[in-house]
C-alpha positions in Angstrom: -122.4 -4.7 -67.9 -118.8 -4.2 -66.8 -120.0 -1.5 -64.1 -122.0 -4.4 -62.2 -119.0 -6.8 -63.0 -116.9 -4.5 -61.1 -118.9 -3.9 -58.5 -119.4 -7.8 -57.2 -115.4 -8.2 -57.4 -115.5 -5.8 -55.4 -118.0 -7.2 -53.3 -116.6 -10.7 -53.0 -113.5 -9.5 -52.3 -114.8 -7.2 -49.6 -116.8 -10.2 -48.4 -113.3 -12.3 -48.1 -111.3 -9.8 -46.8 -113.6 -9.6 -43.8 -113.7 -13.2 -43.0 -109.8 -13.5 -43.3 -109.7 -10.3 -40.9 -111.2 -12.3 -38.3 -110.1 -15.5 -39.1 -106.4 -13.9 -38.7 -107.5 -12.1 -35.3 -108.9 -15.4 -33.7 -105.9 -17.0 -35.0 -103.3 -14.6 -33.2 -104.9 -14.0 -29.8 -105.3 -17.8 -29.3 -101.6 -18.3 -30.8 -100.7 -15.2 -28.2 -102.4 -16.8 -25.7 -100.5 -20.2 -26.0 -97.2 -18.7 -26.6 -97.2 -15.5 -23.6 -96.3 -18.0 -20.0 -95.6 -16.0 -17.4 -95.9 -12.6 -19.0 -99.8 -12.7 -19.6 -100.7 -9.7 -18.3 -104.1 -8.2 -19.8 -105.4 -4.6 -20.0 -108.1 -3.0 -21.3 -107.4 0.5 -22.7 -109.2 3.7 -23.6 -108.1 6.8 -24.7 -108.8 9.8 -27.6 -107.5 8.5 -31.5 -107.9 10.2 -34.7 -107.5 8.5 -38.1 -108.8 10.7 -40.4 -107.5 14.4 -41.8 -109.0 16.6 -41.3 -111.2 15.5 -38.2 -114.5 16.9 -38.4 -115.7 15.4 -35.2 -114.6 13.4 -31.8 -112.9 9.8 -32.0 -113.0 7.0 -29.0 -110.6 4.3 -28.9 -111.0 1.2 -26.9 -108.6 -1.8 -26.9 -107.0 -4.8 -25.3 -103.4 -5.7 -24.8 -101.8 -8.7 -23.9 -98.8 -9.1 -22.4 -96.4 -12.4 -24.3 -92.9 -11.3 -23.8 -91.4 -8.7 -20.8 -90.8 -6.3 -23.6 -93.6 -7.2 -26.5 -97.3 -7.4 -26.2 -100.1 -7.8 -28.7 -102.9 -5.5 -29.0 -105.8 -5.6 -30.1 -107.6 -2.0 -30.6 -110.7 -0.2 -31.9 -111.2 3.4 -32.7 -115.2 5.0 -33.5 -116.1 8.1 -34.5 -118.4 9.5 -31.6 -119.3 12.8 -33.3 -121.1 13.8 -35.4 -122.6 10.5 -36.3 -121.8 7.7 -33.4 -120.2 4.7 -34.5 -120.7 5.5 -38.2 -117.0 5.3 -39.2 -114.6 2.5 -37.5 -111.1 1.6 -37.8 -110.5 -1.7 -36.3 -106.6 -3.1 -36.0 -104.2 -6.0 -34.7 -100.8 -4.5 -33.4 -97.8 -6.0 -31.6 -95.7 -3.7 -29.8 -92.3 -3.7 -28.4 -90.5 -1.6 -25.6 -87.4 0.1 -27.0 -86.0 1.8 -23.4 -86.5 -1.5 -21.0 -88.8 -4.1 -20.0 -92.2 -3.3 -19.6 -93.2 -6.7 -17.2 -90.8 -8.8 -15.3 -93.5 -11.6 -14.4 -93.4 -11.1 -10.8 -93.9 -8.2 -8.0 -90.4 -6.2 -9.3 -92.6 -3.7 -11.9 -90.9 -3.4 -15.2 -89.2 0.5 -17.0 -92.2 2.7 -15.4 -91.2 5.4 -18.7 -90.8 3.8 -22.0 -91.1 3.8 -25.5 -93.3 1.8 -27.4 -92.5 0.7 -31.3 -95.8 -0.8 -33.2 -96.4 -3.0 -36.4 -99.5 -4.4 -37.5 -102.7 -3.5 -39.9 -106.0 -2.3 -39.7 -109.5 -2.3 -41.2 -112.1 0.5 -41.5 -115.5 0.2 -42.2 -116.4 3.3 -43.8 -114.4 2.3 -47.3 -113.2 -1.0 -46.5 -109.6 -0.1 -46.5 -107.1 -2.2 -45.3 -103.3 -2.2 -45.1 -100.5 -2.5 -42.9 -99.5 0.6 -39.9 -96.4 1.6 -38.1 -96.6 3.5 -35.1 -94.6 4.8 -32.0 -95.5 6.0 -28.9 -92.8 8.5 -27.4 -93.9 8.2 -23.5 -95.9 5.3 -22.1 -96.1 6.0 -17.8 -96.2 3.4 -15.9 -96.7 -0.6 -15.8 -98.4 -3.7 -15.7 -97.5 -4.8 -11.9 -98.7 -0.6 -10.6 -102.0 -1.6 -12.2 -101.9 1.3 -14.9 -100.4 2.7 -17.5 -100.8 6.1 -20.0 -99.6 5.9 -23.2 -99.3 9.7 -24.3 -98.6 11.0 -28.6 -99.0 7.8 -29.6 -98.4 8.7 -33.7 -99.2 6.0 -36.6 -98.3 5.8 -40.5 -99.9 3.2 -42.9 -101.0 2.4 -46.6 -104.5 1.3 -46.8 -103.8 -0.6 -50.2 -107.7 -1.3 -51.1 -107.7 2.5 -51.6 -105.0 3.3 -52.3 -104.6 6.3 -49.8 -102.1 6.7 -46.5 -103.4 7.0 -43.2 -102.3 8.9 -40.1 -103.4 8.3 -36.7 -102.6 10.5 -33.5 -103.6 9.6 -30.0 -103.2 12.9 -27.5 -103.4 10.2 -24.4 -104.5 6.4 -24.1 -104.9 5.0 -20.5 -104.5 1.7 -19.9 -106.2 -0.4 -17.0 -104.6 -4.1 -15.7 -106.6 -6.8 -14.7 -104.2 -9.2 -14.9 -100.3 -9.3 -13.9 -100.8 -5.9 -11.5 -99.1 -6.4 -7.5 -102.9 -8.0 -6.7 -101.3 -11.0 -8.7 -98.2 -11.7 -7.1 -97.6 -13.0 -3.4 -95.7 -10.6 -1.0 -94.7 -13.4 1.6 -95.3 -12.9 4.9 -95.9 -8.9 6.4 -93.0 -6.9 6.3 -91.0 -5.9 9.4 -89.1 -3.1 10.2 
């Protein structure tokens, strides 16, 4: 009898954490939205991530950022295992990272530090075990900006403590790459043609 006590605790508290997970996501991004003026630029990224050790297979991550300060921008990212069993293990997660060497938009045509660094906090959720728990991460080299249109985001390297486990996780991104559609030079007016 306490076996199948314990397991619909754990149910119903799998059950909440879920529905606060996205609760808390629709919360930020429409408090991100509200709060990011003139520095909303928008990407969608893509890119190679790991989060398990030893990989036994090929990872995908997929993502969107949002640009709310000209050095901090929220993201909001996605990782699947492609190999050997597509989309059988996921690790979903809410981040807000900051530029440490400069800033990454100026909210105009003059492009932000085209090399930076980029310091992460936030937490994640995978649906293989239902973990769940707070991450730190930094990414050594990010090329590039929102105003050229593109950026890479290269050894991208994350710590956390999945607490409903009780286990650490590590992720490790070789290369992300990170497409604008909003806030690139196709945004911003250039005035009249230039003369020489």
């Amino acid at each position: 009898m306490g076996n199948v006590c314990h397991e619909i605790l754990v149910f119903l508290l799998g059950v909440k954490m879920k529905r606060f997970a996205i609760i808390a996501v629709i919360a930020v991004v429409l408090l991100a939205c509200a709060w990011a003026g003139d520095h909303h630029d928008i990407s969608f990224s893509f890119g190679q991530q790991t989060y398990k050790w030893p990989e036994k297979g090929i990872s995908f991550s997929y993502g969107i950022n949002i640009g709310l300060t000209e050095r901090l921008e929220l993201g909001i990212l996605g990782v699947s295992e492609l190999v050997p069993m597509p989309f059988e293990s996921n690790m979903l997660g809410l981040d807000l990272s900051f530029a440490l060497l400069g800033a990454r938009s100026t909210a105009s045509k003059t492009a932000g530090s085209g090399l930076n660094m980029l310091l992460s906090v936030g937490g994640f959720y995978r649906t293989d075990n239902n973990g769940a728990g707070p991450m730190i991460s930094i990414t050594p080299l990010s090329i590039g900006t929102p105003v050229s249109g593109r950026r890479e985001r290269i050894l991208k390297t994350g710590f956390g403590y999945d607490f409903v486990n009780k286990d650490f996780v590590i992720t490790f991104s070789l290369v992300s790459i990170d497409y604008y559609v909003r806030g690139t030079w196709r945004d911003y007016s250039f005035g009249e043609s230039l003369s020489l």
